[in-house]
C-alpha positions as CSV (number, residue, x, y, z in Angstrom):
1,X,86.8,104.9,157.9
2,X,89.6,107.1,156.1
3,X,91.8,103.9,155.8
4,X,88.6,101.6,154.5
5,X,88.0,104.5,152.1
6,X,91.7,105.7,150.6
7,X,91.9,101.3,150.3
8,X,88.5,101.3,147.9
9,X,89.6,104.2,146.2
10,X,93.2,102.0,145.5
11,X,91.3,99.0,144.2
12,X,89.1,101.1,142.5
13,X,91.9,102.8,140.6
14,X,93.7,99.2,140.2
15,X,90.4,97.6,138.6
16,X,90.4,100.6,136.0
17,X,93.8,100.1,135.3
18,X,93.5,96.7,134.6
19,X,90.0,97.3,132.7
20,X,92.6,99.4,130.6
21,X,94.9,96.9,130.4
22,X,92.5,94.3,129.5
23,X,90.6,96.5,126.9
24,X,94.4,97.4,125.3
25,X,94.6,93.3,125.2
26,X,91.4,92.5,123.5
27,X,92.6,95.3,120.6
28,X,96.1,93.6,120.0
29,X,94.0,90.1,120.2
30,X,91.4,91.3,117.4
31,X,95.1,93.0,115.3
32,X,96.7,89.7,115.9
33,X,93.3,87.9,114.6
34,X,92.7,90.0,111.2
35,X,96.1,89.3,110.6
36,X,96.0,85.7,111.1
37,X,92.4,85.4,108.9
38,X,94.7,87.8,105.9
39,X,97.5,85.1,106.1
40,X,95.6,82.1,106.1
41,X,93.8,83.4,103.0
42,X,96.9,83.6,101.4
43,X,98.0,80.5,102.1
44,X,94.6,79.6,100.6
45,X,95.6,81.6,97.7
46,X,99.0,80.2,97.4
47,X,97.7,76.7,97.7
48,X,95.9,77.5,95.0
49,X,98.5,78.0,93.2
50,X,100.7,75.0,94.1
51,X,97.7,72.8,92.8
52,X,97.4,74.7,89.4
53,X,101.3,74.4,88.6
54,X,100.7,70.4,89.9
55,X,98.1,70.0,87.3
56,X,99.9,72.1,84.9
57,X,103.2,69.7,85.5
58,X,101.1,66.1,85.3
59,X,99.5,67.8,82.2
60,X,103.1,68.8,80.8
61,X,104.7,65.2,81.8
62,X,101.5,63.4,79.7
63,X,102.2,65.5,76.6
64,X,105.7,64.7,77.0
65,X,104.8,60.9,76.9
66,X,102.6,61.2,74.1
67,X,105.6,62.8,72.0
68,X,107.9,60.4,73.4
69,X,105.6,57.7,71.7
70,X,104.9,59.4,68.7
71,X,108.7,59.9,68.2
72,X,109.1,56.2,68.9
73,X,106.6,55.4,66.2
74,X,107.9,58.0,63.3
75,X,111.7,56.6,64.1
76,X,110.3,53.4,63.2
77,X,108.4,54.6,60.2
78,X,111.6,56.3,58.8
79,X,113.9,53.4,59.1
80,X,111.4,51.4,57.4
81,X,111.2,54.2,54.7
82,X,114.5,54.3,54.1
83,X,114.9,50.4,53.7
84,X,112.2,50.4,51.2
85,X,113.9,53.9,49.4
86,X,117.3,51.6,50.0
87,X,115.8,48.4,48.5
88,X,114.1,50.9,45.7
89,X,117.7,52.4,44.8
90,X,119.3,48.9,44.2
91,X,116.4,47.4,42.2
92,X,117.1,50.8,39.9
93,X,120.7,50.3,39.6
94,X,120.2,46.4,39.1
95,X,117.8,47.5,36.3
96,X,120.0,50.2,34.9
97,X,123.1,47.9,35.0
98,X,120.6,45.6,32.8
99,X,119.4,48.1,29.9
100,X,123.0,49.3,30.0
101,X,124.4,45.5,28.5
């Protein structure tokens, strides 16, 4: 009876321990959670992010092709101006060659 009884009071203490051990578990668990939930919102956070500076880039690269065009266009516009201004200067000296006979 001493035997069956020092044997329960063993398991007993065994079960508490690992009760202990287990409660001691399910803290670092719940730790190890938080800090899981805290990182994924700051991946949330930093995807975020990513996706603004995306937009911001897409957004940057279509002004850049609208200048790109416009500077096409003015170049054009110039050289055409300064063929006319060209065309303009010779008629004047032609005319001032003219008055000057």
């Amino acid at each position: 009876l001493t035997r069956k009884s020092n044997a329960i009071k063993t398991v007993e203490a065994k079960h508490e321990k690992l009760k202990t051990k287990v409660k001691g578990l399910k803290i670092k668990h719940a730790t190890k959670n938080k800090k899981i939930k805290n990182l994924q919102g700051k991946n949330k956070e930093l995807d975020k992010g990513v996706q603004n500076l995306e937009s911001l880039g897409k957004h940057q690269n279509r002004r850049f092709s609208y200048v790109e065009r416009n500077q096409a266009k003015f170049n054009t516009e110039n050289k055409k101006l300064k063929e006319k201004v060209s065309g303009f200067e010779t008629e004047q000296a032609t005319k001032n060659k003219q008055m000057q006979r």
